[in-house]
C-alpha positions as CSV (number, residue, x, y, z in Angstrom):
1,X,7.1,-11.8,10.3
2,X,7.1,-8.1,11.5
3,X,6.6,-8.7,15.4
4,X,3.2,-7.0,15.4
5,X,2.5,-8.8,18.5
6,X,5.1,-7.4,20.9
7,X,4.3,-4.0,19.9
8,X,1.0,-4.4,20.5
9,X,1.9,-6.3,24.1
10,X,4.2,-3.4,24.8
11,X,2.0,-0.5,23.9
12,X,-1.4,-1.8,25.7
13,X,-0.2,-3.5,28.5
14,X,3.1,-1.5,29.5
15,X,2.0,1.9,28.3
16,X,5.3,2.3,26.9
17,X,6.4,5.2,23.9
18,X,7.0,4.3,20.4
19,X,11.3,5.1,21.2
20,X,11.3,2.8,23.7
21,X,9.2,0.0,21.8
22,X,11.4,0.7,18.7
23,X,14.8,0.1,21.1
24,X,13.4,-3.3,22.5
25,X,11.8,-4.9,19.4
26,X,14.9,-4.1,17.1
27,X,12.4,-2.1,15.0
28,X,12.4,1.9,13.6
29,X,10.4,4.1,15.7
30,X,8.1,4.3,12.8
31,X,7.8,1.3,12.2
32,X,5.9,1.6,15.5
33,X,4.0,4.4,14.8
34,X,2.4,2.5,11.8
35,X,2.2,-0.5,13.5
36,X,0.0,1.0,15.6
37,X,-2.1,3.1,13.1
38,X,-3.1,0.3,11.6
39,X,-4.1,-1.7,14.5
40,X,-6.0,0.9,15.8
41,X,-7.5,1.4,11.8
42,X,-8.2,-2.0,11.8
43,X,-10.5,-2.1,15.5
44,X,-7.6,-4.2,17.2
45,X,-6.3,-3.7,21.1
46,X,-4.9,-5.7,23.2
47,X,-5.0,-9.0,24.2
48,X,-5.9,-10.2,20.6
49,X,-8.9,-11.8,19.7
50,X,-8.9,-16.0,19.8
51,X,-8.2,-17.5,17.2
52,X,-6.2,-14.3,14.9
53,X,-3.3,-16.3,13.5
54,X,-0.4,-14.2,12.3
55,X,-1.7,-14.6,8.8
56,X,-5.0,-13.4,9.9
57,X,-3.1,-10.5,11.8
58,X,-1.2,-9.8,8.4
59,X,-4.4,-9.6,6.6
60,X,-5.8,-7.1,8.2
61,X,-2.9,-4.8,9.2
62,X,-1.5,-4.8,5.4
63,X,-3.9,-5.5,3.3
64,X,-3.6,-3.6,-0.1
65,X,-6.2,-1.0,-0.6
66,X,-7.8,-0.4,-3.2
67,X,-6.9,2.7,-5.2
68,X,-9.3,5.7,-4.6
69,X,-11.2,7.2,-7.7
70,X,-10.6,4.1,-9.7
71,X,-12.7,3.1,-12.0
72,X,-12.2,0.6,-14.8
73,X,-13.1,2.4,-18.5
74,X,-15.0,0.6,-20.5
75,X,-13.7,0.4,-24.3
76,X,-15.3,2.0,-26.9
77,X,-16.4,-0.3,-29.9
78,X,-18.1,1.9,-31.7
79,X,-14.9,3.1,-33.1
80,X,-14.0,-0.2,-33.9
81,X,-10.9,-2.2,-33.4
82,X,-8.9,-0.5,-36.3
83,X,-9.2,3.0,-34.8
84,X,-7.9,1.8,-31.4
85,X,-4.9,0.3,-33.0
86,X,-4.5,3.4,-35.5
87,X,-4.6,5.8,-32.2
88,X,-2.0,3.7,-30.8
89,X,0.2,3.5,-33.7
90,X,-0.1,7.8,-34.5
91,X,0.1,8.4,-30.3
92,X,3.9,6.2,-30.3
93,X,5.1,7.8,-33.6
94,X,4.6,11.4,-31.8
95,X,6.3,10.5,-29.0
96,X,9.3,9.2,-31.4
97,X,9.2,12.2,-32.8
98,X,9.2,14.7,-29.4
99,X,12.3,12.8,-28.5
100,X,13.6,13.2,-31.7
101,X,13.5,16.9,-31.9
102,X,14.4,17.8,-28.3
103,X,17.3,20.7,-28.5
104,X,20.8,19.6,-26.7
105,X,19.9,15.5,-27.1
């Protein structure tokens, strides 16, 4: 586990830098600096709420985001299934035949 704990300890209680956090957890200095971005993104100081387990702690420090401007595109059927697969089929043979006439390959 990464030792999100001791950073946190380190930073709030001992007020100490990011370099010298970094030298006594065994850990980049980055590593640090994120660390403690995403505490501080997630609302956390220190001491730690009761009860956050470290696979609470996890959860919220690394959770994977969910990708901005993404929206799922719904499939057109009134083209019916044919065209789809026909698109596909014309859209690979170009690309065969872009690599096929590349100068110098």
């Amino acid at each position: 586990m990464r030792r999100v704990r001791e950073i946190l300890r380190l930073h709030h209680e001992h007020g100490l830098g990011c370099k010298r956090i970094a030298r006594s957890c065994n850990v980049g200095k980055n590593t640090v600096l994120r660390c403690l971005q995403r505490a501080r993104a997630a609302g956390l100081g220190w001491p730690l709420p009761e009860g956050l387990d470290d696979a609470k702690l996890e959860a919220m420090l690394y959770a994977k985001p969910t990708p901005r401007g993404f929206y799922p595109i719904a499939a057109d059927t009134s083209l019916g299934h044919h065209k789809t697969e026909e698109n596909c089929r014309l859209r690979k043979r170009a690309k065969t035949d872009d690599r096929r006439h590349r100068p110098g390959r």
